[in-house]
Every structure is written in C-alpha cells, then in structure tokens.
N, C-alpha and C positions, 0 to 999 in steps of 0.2 A: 770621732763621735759626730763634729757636725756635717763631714761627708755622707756618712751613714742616713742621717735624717733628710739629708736632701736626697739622696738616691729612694729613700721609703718613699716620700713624698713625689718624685717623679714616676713611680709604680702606681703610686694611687692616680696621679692625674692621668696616666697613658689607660688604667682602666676601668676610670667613671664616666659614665656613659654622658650622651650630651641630655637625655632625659633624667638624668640622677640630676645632673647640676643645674638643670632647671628647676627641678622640686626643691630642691635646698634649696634654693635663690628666693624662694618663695616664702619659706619657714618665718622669717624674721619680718615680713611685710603683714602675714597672717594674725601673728600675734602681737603686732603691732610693737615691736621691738625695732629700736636700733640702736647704732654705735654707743649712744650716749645713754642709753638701757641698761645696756653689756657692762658698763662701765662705770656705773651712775655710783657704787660701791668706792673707786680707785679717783677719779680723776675725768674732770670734763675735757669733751671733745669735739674738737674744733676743726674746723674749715677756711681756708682763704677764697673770698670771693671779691665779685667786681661788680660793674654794674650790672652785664650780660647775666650775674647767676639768680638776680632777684627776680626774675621772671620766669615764665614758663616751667619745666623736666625739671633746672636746676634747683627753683627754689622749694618746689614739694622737697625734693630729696633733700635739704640743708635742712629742714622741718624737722624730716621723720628722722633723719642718723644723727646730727648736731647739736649739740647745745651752746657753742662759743662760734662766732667767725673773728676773722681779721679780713679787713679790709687790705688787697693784695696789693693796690698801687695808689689806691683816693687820698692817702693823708701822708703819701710820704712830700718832702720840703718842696719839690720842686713842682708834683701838679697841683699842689692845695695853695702855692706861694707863690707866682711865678713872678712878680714883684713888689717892689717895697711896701705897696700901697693895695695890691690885691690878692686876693683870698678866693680857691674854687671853693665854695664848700657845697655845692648842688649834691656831686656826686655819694661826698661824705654823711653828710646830711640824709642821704636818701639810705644809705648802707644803715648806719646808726638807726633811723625808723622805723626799717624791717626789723630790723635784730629788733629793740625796744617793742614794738608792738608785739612780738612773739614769742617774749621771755626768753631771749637766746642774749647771753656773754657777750663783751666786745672785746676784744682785744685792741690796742692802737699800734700800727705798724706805720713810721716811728718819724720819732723826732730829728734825728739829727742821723746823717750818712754823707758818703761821700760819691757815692750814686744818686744819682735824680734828684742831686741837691741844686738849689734854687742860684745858680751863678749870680747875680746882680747882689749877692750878699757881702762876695770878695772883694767887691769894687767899692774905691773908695769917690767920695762926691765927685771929684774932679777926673775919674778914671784910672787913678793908682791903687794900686791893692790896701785896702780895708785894712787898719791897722786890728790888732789883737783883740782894743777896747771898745771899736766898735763892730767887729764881729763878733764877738761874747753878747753885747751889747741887744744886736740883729736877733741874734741864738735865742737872748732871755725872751725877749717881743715874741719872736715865732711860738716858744712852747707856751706862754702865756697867753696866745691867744687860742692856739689847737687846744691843747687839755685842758683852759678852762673854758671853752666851747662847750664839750663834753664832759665836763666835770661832772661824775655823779653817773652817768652811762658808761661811759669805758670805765671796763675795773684794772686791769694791767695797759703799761704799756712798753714796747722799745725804746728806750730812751735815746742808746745809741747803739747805731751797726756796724759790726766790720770795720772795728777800729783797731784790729790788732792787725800786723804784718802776718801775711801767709807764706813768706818762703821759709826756709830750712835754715836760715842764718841765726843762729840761736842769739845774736847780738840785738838784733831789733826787732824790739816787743814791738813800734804802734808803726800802720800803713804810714806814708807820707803823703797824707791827703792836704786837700789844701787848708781843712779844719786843724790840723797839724802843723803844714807850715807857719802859717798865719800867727798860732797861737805859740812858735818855737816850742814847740811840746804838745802833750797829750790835756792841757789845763781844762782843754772844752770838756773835754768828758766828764769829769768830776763838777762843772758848771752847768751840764745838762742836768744831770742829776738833781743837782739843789733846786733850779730851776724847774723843772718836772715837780719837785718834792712842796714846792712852793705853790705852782699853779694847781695844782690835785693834791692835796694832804692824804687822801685814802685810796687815791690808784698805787697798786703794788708797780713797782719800778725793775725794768731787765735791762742787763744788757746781753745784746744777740748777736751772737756770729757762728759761722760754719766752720766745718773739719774741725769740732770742738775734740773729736774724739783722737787728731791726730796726734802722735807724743808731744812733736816740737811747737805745734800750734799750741796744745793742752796746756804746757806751759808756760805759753807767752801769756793766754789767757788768764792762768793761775797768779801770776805777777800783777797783772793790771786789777783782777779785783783781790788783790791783796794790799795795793795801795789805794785803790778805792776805801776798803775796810778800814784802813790805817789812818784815811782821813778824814771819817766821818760821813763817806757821802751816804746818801740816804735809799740804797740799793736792797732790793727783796731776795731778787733773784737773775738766774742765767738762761738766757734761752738758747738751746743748741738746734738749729735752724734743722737737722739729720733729712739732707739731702744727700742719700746716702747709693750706695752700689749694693750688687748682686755680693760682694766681699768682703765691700768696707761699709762699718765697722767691723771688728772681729768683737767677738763678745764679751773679751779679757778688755780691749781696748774702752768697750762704751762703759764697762761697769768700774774701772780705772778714771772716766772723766766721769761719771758721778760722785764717786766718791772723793775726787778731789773739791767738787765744788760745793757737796754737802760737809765735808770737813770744816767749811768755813762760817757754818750755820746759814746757808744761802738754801735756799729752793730750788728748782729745777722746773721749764716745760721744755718740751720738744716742738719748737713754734710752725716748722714750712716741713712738715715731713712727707716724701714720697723718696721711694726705691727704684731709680731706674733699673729696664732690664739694657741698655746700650754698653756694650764693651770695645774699648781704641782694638782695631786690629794690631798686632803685635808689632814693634818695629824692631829687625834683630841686631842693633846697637845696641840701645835702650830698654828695649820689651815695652813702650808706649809707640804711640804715635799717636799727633795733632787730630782735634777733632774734623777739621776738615777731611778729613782723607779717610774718616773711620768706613768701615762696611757698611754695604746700604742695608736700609731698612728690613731685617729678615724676618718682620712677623713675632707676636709675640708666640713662641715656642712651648711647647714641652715641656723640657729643661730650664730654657729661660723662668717658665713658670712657677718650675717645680723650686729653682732658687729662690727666686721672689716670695714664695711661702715661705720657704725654711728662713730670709732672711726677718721678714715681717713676723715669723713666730717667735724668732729667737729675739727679738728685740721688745714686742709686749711680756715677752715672759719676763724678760727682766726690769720694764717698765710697770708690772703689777708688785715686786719681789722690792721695787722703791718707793711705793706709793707713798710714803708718810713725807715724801721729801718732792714729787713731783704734782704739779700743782694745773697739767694741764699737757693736752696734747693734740696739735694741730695741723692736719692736711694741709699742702700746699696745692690747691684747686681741688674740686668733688669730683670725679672723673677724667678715666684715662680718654672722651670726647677729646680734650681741650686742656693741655698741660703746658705752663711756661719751657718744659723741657724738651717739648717735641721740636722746637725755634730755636733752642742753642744747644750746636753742634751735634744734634741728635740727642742730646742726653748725659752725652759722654761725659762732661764736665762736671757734672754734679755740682758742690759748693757755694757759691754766691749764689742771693737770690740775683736773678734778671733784671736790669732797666726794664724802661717803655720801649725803648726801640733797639732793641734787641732784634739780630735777623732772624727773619723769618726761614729756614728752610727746613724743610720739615722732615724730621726722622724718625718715626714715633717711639716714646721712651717708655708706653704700659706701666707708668710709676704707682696709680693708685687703688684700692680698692674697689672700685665701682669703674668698668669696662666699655665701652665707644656707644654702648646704649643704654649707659646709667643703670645696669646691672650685678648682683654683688658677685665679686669674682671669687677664685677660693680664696684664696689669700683673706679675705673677708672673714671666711672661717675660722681660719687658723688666727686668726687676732680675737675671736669672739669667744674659740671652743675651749675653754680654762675649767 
C-alpha cells in the first residue's frame, strides 16, 4: 500500500505542469492562509530560526505559515554561556522580541546537552574536573538564569537533549557525556527538571531526542522517562526531534513511539522536523556506507520528490489521527535555501541536531516544504490537503 501511494504520487509530479504548480503555490498566499491556518484546528506550527531569518524573504514567510519558533542555536549552554560570569543574550533577546512582538510561541531549545555545552562548567577552580556538587550546582545557576530571563515568554522548553545512548546495545540506556560522567549517572537529568520546574512554574517541560521512533532507541527512551515518572520529576512532555529519511520512520514504527509515550500520560511535539531526500550509496558488506563517500548531490528528483510526499503525508496523516496528545509541531529551518543538513554529510545522517561548527560541505538534502526560493513545494500540499 505505501509503494503504491508513492508511485501515484510520482505520476502526479512527473504530469503537473510547471504552470499548475505555480497556481497552486499561489492558493494559500491569496487567501492568506498558511501552515498555521491549516492547522489552527490540531496543533501549532513551528519553525527554527537564527538570527539571519528575522530579516528580510525569511521573516515575512515565519509571519505568514508559523505561529511558534525555536530559536536553532541562541540559547543552547555554550553560545548563551560561554563562561562562568558571561551571558550572550543579544542574539536571544532579539529572537524572543520578534516572536513577542508578533504573537508567535517560543519554544526554548534547551538547557542542558552535551553538544555546544559551555566546557568551563567541568572544570573544577583549580583545573580538575568539577565535582558532581558543583556541576549540578553550575546546571541550577544556568537554567535559573535562561528560563527566568524569559519566564512568561517561552511557554515550552527542552530541558534535556540527547541524553540517552544511540547504539543497539540494549544494556545502556544514558550517552556517556561528560554531564554523565561527572554526575556517575543520569542524576542531572531528573536535576534539570526540578530546576527548570523551579525557575518557570508554567513553561511546559520536554525532554528531546532523536531516532525516537527507532525500537532499540524507543526503549531506552521509554526506561528513562519511566524513571523520570517514578520520581516525581516535573516532566509534560517528549519531543521527538523527526529528522527523519525518505524510509525511516515506517508508519507502524512512528505510531508504536507514540503510543508508548502517550501511555504514560506525557504529550508529544515533533520539535526539528525535516525529511531529507540524501541516500548512503549502498556498501555491499553492509548495504550502508559512510556519509563521506555518499553520491554527489543528484538534484532534487522526481522520485526523490514523489517520496518526500508520500513520506510527509504519511506522517501528518497520523500526526492529525494524535492530535489530543500532540501539542505542537516544528520545522527545523523555513526553507530548503539554507538547511543544517545540507553541511553534514549531505544529509545522510539524519538524527542529532548539528553543533555550530559543523562542516560545512554542501550536498543539498531538499528537507523542507518551502524550496531554494522560499516557495511552497508539493509536499506542502500533501500536509495541507486533509
């Protein structure tokens, strides 16, 4: 069946004309409708932006389709922190006063990671590693000072990222970050928590991470906020980051990780969402191979397209079919112009969001609805036409 729907769907793209999908491109701008129109019913819809999108093409378009952003890199620990005694908040500050001035959501992406976290945290006075009590200690300061900055503007936030182990070893649930080592265990998380729940009493609290949807991941996930639950911490909801393939998810797989994490009476968003169309060239050992090496950049196709529909349709269809339980759903950049995934590995990797410095080599990955001149693609469609 879902073969079937992408080969209908590759029939229609191979025969709409480039003048059909110009009139349609138009429909939604006429009537002054967008994303957050379509959707105003289900669940708001969101955007990750930077400082580049509050200006000029990007910020009409966050306007007219959005109603929520997240700020993509301005508040996570290490550009907002960079040490003990300083604070950027220019950049956050300036994200926060467009959104506010314009009735748009905030999202806060996020307190605590192990990415783009502020190093001078682990270091103890004299340059040994930071014991447990004064990292925890560090952690309470930081989120005390970000969320009650914004206290009362941001209504959600990421508490913590990408604290669980991503490999296949069903023995270790949490990464071994150094927020991990430090603490001999997973203690910060459930100390973010409190802490978040302490500095903002009414921002809703996530914890975020990616390949939510995978089994082995699914259940590591499922473990940590079941001891979260167990211990009281003061947790809303889960964000499942669906940086996702032309593949993965399968549709059994995404509606198997909802309902385990609505099981638990938790909520759901979909925080950094975009579909690359990049696929590893096949390696015949393994049937992968390293994103270095993947095929160069062949245009976004056809087919590639015609999947990209079918996967983007098949994913709102069941993202309307949860609505009582999804509380929000968010693009990772407004256009396929300027996408974190066109700089790592082409695309290929999907999963983690991106550091800051991230290499740059560019493969283009066609992840989101809106196309290299901020126009709405089909796929646009197919998330709209319910």
């Amino acid at each position: 069946m879902y073969l079937t729907i992408t080969l209908s769907i590759l029939f229609f793209v191979q025969c709409t004309s480039k003048h059909q999908v110009t009139a349609a491109s138009l429909v939604g701008t006429a009537t002054g409708k967008g994303l957050k129109d379509y959707y105003k019913d289900y669940f708001p819809i969101g955007v990750a932006v930077s400082m580049a999108s509050l200006h000029g093409p990007d910020s009409a378009l966050i306007v007219e389709e959005f109603n929520s952003v997240t700020p993509e890199n301005d508040m996570k620990m290490g550009p907002i922190h960079p040490s003990e005694n300083v604070y950027n908040w220019k950049n956050a500050d300036a994200i926060v006063d467009f959104a506010v001035s314009r009735h748009i959501r905030i999202r806060g992406h996020n307190l605590c990671w192990h990415n783009q976290e502020a190093g001078w945290m682990f270091k103890g006075p004299n340059g040994e590693p930071a014991t447990k009590e004064l990292l925890l200690q560090r952690l309470k300061d930081h989120i005390f000072a970000v969320a009650g900055r914004y206290k009362g503007k941001i209504y959600a936030w990421d508490v913590v990222n990408e604290a669980v182990d991503d490999s296949d070893d069903t023995t270790q649930v949490y990464r071994k970050s150094n927020w991990y080592k430090i603490c001999n265990g997973p203690d910060f998380i459930d100390s973010a928590f409190k802490y978040a729940h302490e500095a903002d009493p009414d921002a809703k609290l996530y914890y975020n991470d990616y390949n939510s949807e995978h089994p082995v991941k699914r259940e590591k996930i499922f473990k940590l906020l079941q001891k979260l639950i167990a211990g009281h911490a003061p947790i809303d909801g889960v964000g499942m980051q669906a940086h996702w393939k032309l593949n993965d998810p399968s549709p059994d797989e995404l509606r198997k990780a909802l309902d385990e994490v609505t099981s638990l009476g938790l909520k759901v968003q979909f925080t950094e969402m975009d579909i690359t169309i990049r696929l590893p060239k096949p390696n015949p050992a393994s049937g992968t191979m390293p994103a270095a090496t993947a095929v160069p950049d062949s245009g976004y196709t056809p087919l590639a397209e015609a999947k990209q529909i079918a996967q983007y349709k098949m994913a709102f269809d069941i993202f309307r079919k949860y609505k009582r339980f999804i509380t929000g759903v968010t693009f990772w950049n407004v256009s396929d112009r300027s996408s974190w995934l066109d700089g790592r590995g082409g695309g290929l990797m999907g999963g983690a969001a991106a550091g800051a410095n991230t290499p740059r080599v560019v493969r283009k990955a066609y992840p989101l609805l809106f196309d290299e001149n901020r126009q709405r693609k089909k796929a646009y469609w197919a998330v709209v036409n319910f």
